[in-house]
C-alpha positions as a Markdown table, in Angstrom:
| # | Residue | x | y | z |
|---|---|---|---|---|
| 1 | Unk | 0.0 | 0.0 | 0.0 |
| 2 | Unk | 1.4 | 3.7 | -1.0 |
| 3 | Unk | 0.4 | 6.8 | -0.3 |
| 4 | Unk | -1.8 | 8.3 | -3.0 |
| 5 | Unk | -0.3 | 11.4 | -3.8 |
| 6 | Unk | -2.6 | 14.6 | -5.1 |
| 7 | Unk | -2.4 | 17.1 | -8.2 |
| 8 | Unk | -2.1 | 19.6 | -6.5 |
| 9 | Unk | 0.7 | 19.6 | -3.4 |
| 10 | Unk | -0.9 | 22.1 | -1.6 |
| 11 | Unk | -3.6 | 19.3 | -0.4 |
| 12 | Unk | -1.2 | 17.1 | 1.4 |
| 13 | Unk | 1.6 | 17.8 | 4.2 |
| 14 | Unk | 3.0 | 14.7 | 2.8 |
| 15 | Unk | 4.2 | 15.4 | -0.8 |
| 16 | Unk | 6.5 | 13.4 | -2.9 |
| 17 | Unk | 9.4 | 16.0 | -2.3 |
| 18 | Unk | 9.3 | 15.2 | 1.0 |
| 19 | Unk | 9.3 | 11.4 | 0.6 |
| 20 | Unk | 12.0 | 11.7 | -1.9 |
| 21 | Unk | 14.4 | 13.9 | 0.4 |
| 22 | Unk | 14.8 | 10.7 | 2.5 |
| 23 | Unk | 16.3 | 8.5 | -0.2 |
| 24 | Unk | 19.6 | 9.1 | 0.9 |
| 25 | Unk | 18.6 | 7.4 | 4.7 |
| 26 | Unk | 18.2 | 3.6 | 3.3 |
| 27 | Unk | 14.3 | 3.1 | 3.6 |
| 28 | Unk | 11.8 | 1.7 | 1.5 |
| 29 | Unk | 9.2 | 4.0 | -0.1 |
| 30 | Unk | 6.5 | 2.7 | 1.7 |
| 31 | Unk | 9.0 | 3.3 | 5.1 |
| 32 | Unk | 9.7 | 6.9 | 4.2 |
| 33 | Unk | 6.1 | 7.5 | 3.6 |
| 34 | Unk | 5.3 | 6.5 | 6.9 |
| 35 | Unk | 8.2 | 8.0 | 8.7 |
| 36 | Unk | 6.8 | 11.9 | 6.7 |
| 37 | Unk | 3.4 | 11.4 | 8.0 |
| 38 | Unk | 4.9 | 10.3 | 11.4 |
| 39 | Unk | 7.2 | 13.5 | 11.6 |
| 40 | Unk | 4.2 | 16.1 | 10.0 |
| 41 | Unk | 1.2 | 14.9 | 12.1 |
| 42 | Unk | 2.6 | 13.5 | 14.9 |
| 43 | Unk | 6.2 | 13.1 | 15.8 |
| 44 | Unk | 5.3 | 9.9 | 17.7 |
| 45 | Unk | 3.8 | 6.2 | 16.6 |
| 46 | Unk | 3.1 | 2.6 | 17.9 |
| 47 | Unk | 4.6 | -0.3 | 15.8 |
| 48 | Unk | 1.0 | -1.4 | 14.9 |
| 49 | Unk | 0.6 | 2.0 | 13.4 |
| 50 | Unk | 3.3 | 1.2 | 11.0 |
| 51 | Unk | 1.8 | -2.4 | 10.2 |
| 52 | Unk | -1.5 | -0.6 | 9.2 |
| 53 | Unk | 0.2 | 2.4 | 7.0 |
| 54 | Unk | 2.2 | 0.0 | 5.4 |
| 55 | Unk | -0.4 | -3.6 | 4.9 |
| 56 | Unk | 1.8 | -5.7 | 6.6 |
| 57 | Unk | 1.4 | -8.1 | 9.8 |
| 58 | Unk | 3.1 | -7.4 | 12.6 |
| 59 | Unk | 6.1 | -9.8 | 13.4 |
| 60 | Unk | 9.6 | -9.5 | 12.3 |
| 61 | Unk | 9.6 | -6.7 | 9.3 |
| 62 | Unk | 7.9 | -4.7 | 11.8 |
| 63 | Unk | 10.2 | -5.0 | 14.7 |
| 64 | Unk | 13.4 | -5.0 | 12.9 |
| 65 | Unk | 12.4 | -1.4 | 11.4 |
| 66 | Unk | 11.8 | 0.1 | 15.0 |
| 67 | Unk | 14.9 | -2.0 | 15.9 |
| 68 | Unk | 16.7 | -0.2 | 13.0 |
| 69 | Unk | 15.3 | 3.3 | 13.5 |
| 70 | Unk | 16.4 | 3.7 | 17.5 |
| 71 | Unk | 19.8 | 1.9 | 17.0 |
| 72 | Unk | 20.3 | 4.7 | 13.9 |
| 73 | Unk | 19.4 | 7.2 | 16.6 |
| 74 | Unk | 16.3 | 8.6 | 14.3 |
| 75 | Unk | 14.1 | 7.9 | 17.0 |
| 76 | Unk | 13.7 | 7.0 | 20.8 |
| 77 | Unk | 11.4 | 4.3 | 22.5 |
| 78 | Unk | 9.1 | 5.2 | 25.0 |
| 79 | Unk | 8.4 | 3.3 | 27.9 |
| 80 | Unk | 5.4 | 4.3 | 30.0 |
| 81 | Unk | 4.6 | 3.6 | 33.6 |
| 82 | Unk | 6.5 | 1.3 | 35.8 |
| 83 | Unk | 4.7 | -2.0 | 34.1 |
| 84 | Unk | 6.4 | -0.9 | 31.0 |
| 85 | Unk | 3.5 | -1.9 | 28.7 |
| 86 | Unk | 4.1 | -1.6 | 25.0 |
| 87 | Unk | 6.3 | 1.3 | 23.4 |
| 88 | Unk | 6.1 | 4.7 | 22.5 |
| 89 | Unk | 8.6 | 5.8 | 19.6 |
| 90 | Unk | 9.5 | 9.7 | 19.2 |
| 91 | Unk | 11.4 | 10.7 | 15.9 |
| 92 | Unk | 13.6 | 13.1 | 17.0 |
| 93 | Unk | 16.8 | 12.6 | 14.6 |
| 94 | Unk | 17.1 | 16.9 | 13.2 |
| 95 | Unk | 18.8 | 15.4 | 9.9 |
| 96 | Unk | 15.4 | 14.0 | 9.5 |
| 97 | Unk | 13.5 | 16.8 | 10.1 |
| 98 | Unk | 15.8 | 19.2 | 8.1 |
| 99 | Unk | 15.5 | 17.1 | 5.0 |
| 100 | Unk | 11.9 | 17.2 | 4.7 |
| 101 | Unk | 12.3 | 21.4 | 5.4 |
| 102 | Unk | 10.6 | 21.2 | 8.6 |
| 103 | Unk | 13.7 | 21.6 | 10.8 |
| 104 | Unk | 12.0 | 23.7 | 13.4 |
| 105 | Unk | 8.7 | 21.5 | 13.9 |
| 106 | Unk | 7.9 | 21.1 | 17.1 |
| 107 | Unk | 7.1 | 17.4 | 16.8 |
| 108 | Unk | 10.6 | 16.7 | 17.0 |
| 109 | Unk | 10.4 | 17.8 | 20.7 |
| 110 | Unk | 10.2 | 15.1 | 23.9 |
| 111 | Unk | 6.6 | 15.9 | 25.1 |
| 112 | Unk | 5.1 | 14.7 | 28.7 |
| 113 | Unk | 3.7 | 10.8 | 28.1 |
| 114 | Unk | 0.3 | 12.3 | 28.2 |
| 115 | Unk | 0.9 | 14.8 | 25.5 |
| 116 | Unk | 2.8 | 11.6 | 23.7 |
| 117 | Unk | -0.5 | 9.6 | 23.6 |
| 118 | Unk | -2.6 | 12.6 | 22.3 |
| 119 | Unk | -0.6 | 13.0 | 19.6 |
| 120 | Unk | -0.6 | 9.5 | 18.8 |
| 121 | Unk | -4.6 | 9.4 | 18.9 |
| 122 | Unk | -4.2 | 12.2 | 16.4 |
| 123 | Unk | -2.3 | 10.4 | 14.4 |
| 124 | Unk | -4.9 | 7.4 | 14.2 |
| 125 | Unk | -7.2 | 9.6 | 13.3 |
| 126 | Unk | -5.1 | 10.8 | 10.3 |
| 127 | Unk | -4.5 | 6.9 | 9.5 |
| 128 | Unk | -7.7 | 5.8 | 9.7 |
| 129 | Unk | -9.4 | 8.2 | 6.9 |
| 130 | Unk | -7.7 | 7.6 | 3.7 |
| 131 | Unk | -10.9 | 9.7 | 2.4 |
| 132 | Unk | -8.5 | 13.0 | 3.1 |
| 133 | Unk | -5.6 | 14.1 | 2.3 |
| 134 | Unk | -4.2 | 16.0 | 6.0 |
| 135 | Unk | -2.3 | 19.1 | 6.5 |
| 136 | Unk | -0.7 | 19.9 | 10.0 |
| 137 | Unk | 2.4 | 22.0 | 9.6 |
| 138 | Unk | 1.5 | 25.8 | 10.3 |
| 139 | Unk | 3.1 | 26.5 | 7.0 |
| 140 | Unk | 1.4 | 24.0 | 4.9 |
| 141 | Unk | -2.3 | 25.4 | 6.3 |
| 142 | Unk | -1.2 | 28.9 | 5.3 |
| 143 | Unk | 0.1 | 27.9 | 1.3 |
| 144 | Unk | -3.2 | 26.2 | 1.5 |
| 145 | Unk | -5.4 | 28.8 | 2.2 |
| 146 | Unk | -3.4 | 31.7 | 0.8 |
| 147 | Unk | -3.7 | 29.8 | -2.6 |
| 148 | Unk | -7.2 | 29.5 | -2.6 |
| 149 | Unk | -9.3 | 30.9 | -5.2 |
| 150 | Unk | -11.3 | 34.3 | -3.9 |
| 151 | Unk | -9.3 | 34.2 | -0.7 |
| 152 | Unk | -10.1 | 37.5 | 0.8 |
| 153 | Unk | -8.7 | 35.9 | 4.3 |
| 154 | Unk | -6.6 | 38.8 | 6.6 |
| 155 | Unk | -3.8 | 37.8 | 8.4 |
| 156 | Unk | -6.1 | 38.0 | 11.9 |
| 157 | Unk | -8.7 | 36.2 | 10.6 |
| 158 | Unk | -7.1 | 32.8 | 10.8 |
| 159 | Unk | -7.0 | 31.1 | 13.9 |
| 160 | Unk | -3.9 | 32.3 | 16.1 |
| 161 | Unk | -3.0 | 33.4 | 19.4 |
| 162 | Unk | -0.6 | 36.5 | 20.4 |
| 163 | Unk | 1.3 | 37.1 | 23.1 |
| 164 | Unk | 3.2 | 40.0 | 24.8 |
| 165 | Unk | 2.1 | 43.8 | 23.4 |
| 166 | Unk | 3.4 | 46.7 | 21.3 |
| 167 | Unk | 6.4 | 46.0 | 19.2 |
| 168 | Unk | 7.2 | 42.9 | 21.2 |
| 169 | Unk | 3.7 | 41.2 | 19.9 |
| 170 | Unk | 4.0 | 38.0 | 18.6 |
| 171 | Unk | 1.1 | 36.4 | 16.4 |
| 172 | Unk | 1.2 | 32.5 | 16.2 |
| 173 | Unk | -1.2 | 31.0 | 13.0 |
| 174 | Unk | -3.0 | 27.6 | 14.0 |
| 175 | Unk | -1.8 | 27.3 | 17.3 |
| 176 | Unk | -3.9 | 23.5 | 18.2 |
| 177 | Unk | -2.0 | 21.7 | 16.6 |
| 178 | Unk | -4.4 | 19.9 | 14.9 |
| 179 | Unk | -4.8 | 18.2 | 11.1 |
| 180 | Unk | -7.3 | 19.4 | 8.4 |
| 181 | Unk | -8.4 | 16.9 | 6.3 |
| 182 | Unk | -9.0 | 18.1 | 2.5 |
| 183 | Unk | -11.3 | 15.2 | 0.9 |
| 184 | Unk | -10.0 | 13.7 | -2.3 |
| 185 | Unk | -13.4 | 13.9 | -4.1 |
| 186 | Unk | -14.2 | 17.3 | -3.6 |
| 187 | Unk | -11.5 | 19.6 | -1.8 |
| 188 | Unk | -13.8 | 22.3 | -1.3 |
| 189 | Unk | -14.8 | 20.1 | 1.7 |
| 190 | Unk | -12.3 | 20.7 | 5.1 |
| 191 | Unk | -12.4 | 18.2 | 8.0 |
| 192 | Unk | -11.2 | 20.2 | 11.0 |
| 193 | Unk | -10.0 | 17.3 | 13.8 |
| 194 | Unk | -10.1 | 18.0 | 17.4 |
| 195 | Unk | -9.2 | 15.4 | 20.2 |
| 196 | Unk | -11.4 | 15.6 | 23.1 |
| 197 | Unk | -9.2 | 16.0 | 26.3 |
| 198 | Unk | -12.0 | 17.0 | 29.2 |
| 199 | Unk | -14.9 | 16.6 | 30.2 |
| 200 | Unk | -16.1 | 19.9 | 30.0 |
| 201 | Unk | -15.7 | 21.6 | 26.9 |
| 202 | Unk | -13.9 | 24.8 | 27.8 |
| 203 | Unk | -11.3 | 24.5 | 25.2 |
| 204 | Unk | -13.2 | 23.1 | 22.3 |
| 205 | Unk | -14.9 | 26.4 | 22.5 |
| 206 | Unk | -12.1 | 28.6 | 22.5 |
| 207 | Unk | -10.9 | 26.0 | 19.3 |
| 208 | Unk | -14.4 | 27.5 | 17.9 |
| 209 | Unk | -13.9 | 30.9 | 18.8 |
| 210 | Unk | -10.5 | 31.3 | 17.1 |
| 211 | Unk | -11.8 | 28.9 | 13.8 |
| 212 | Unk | -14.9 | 30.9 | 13.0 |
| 213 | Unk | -13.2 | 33.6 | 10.6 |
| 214 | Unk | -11.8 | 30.7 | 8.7 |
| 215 | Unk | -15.2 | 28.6 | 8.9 |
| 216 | Unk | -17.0 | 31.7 | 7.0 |
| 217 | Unk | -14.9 | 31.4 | 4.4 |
| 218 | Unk | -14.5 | 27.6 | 4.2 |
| 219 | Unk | -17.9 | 26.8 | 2.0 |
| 220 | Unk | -18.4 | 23.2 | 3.5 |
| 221 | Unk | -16.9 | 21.6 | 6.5 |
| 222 | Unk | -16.9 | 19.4 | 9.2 |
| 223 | Unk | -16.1 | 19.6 | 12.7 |
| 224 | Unk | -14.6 | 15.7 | 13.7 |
| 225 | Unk | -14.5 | 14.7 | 17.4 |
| 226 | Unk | -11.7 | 12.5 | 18.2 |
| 227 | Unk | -13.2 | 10.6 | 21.7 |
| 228 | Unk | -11.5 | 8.7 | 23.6 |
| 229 | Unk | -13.6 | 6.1 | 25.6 |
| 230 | Unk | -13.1 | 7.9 | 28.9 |
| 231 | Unk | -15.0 | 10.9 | 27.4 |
| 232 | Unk | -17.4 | 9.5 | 25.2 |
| 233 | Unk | -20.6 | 10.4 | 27.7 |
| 234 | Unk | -19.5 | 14.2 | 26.8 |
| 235 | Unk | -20.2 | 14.1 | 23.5 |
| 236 | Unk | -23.3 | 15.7 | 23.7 |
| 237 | Unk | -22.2 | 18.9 | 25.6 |
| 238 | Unk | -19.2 | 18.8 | 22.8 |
| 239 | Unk | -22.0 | 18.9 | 20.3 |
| 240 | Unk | -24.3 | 21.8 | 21.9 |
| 241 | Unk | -21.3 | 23.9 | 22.1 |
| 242 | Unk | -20.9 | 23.6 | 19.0 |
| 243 | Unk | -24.4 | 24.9 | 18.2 |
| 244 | Unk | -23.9 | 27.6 | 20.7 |
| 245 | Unk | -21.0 | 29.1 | 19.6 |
| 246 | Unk | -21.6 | 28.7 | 16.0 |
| 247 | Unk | -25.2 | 29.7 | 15.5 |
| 248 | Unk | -26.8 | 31.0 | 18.3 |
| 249 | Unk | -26.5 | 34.9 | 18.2 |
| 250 | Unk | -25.1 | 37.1 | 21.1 |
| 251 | Unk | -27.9 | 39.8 | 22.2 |
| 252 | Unk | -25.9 | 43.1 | 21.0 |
| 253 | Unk | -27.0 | 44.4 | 24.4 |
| 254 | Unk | -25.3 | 41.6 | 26.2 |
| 255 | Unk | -22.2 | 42.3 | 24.2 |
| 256 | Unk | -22.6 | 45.9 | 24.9 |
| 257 | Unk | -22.2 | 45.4 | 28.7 |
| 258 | Unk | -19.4 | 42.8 | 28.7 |
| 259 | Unk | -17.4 | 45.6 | 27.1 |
| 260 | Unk | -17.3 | 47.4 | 30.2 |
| 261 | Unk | -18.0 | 44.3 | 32.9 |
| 262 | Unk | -14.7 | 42.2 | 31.2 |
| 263 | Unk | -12.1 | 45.1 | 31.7 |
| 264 | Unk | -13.8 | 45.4 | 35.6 |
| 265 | Unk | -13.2 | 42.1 | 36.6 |
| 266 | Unk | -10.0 | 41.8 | 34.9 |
| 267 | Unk | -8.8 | 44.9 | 36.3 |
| 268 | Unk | -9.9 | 43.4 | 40.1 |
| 269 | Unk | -8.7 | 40.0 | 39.3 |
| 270 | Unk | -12.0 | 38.8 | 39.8 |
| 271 | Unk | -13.2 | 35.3 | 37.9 |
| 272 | Unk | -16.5 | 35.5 | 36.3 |
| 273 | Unk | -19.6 | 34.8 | 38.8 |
| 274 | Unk | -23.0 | 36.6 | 38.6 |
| 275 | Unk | -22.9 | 39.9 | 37.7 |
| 276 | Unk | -24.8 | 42.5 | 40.2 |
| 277 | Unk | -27.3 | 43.7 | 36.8 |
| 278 | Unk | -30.1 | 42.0 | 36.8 |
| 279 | Unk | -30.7 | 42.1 | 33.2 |
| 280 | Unk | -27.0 | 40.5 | 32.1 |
| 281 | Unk | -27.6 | 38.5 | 34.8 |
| 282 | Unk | -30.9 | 37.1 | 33.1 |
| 283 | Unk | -28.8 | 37.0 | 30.0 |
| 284 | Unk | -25.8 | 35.0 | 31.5 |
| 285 | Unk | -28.4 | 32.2 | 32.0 |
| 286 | Unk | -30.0 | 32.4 | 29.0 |
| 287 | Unk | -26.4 | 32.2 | 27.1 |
| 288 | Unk | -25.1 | 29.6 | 29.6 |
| 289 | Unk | -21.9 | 30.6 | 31.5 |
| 290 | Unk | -19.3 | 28.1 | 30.0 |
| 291 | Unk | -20.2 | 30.6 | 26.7 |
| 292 | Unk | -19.4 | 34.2 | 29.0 |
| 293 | Unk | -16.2 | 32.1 | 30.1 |
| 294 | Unk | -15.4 | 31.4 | 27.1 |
| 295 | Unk | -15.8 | 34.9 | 25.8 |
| 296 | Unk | -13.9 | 36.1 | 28.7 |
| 297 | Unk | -10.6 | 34.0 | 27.8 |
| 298 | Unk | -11.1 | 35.3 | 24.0 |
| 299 | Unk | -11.6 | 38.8 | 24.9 |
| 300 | Unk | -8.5 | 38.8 | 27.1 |
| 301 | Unk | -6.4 | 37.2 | 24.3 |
| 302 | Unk | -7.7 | 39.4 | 21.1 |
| 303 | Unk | -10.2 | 42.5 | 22.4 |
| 304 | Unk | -13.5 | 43.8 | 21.7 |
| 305 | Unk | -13.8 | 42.3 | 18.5 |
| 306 | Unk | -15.0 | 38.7 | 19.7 |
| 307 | Unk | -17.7 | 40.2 | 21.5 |
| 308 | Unk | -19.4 | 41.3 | 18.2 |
| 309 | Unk | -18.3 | 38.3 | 15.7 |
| 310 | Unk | -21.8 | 36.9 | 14.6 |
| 311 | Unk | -22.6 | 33.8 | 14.2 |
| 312 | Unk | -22.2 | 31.3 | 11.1 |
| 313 | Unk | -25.6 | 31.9 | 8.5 |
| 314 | Unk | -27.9 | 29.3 | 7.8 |
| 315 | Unk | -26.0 | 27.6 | 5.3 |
| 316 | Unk | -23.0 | 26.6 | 7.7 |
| 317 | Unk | -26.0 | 24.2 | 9.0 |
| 318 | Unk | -24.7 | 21.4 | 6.6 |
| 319 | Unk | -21.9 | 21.1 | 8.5 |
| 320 | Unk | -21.5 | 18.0 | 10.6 |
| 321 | Unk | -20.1 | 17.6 | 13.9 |
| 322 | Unk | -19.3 | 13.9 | 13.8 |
| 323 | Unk | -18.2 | 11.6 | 16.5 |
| 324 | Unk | -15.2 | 9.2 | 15.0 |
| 325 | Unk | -13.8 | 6.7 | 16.5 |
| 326 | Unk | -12.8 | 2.7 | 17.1 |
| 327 | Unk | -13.0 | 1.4 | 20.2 |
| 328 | Unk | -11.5 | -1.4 | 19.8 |
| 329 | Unk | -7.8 | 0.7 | 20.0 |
| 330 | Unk | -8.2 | 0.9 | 23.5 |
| 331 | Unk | -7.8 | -2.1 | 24.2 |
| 332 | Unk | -4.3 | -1.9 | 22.7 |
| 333 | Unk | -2.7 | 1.2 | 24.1 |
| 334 | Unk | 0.4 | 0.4 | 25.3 |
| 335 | Unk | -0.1 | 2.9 | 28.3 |
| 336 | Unk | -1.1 | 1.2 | 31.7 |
| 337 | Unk | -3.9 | 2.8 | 33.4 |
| 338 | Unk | -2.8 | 5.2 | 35.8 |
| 339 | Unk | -0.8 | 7.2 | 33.1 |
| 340 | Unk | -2.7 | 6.3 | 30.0 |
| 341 | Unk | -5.7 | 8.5 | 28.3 |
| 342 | Unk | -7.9 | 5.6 | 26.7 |
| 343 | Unk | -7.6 | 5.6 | 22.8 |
| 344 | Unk | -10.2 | 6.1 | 20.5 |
């Protein structure tokens, strides 16, 4: 099985270029395919990972290319928790990273176990949809879009996070992390991945605040849960924040008075609680307060402007927000229990 490769390079993080600038390393194609879609999406894998990429059964071929890849010093191998269950493997090697022109990824950095497994949940979900083409790397999501036809995008509008003010502000593009999948039979369609961490979806909202500039402009999308079994009785608050942040409309007088209530609490170093109006305070239920708090941690990153971005029109109502995931994984992860976040 090899990687199917599109027309147009901007619709894959893992073009032939890429793949070709490992030649010199000794690997098969079908290795050096994997090993690019390891180092772009992930930085991290499981052996049976590389058995499903590549159609072969796990046994010997299998184990003497991890074998081969941490004596080389590409990569190191992982081993979680005292019991020492299964293997992690982290390509780290810079040589590796550099070829491909992705020297300063940050995959290539040793991450906390949890942050490990995360990343290699992400990268099942990349594995598992051969329906997409993927882009991860901050620069590949900005050729895409910047290339575009009728892209009418400003630098702001894309999802991003700043830090620091003045002349020592610094704007980073596509901060989560995260793949978008382009689908190979019509690549006006985006798949935006997001791996459910908590219970409560505080952060999936903020992931929606900071996306729905680019989801204006995208003409059909879909929002794809990654759930791990631990979480999978959230899905349903995942799914109304969705709805709320995306098409349920902020009363302009509500947005009115957080423009003044925001800078007072921030200015006491209050948290949020019930304000002493009555009417926001009738408002606050009606919009639910995970919303406000949400709002709150936007406003404090990027101003008054969130406070008055509408919501998506009607016809963003065709996109799907779509539970994926196979059970079965979990029983596999090599992680034991007390340091392991269940698989998808």
């Amino acid at each position: 099985m090899t990687h199917e490769y599109p027309a147009n390079h901007i619709y894959d993080s893992v073009t032939e270029a890429r793949v070709n600038a490992l030649s010199g390393f000794g690997f098969t194609q079908r290795q050096r395919e994997f090993l690019v879609t390891v180092m772009v999406h992930s930085g991290c894998f499981l052996e049976r990972q590389y058995c499903a990429f590549t159609g072969t059964v796990r046994g010997q071929n299998s184990r003497e290319f991890v074998t081969r890849l941490v004596a080389r010093g590409f990569v190191r191998a992982v081993e979680p928790g005292p019991v020492r269950r299964g293997r992690l493997y982290h390509v780290h090697h810079k040589p590796l990273y550099e070829a491909i022109g992705q020297a300063d990824n940050r995959n290539r950095r040793l991450r906390t176990i949890g942050r490990m497994v995360e990343r290699v949940m992400i990268l099942d979900g990349v594995l598992n949809d051969r329906r997409c083409w993927w882009l991860s790397p901050t620069d590949d999501k900005w050729r895409f879009f910047c290339l575009k036809r009728d892209n009418y995008l400003r630098p702001e509008d894309y999802p991003h996070i700043a830090f620091g003010s003045g002349r020592q502000r610094t704007v980073r593009c596509f901060p989560d992390k995260l793949p978008i999948g382009v689908e190979k039979d019509r690549t006006d369609h985006l798949v935006f991945l997001y791996l459910v961490n908590r219970r409560i979806p505080v952060d999936f909202r903020q992931f929606l605040i900071r996306h729905l500039a680019l989801l204006r402009f995208v003409r059909t999308w879909t929002v794809r849960l990654l759930v791990p079994r631990r979480f999978r009785k959230a899905v349903a608050l995942y799914k109304a924040a969705l709805r709320e942040e995306l098409w349920t409309p902020m009363n302009p007088g509500v947005s009115k008075m957080l423009e003044t209530y925001f800078p007072e609490r921030q200015a006491r170093g209050e948290h949020l609680g019930d304000p002493d109006d009555r009417y926001i305070r009738d408002e606050f239920r009606k919009q639910g307060m995970l919303k406000i708090q949400a709002l709150y941690r936007a406003w404090r990153r990027d101003g008054d402007g969130v406070l008055w971005a509408g919501p998506l029109d009607h016809s963003a109502r065709r996109s799907l927000a779509r539970l994926f995931g196979d059970r079965s994984r979990t029983a596999k992860s090599p992680i034991p229990p007390a340091h392991r976040h269940d698989g998808p």
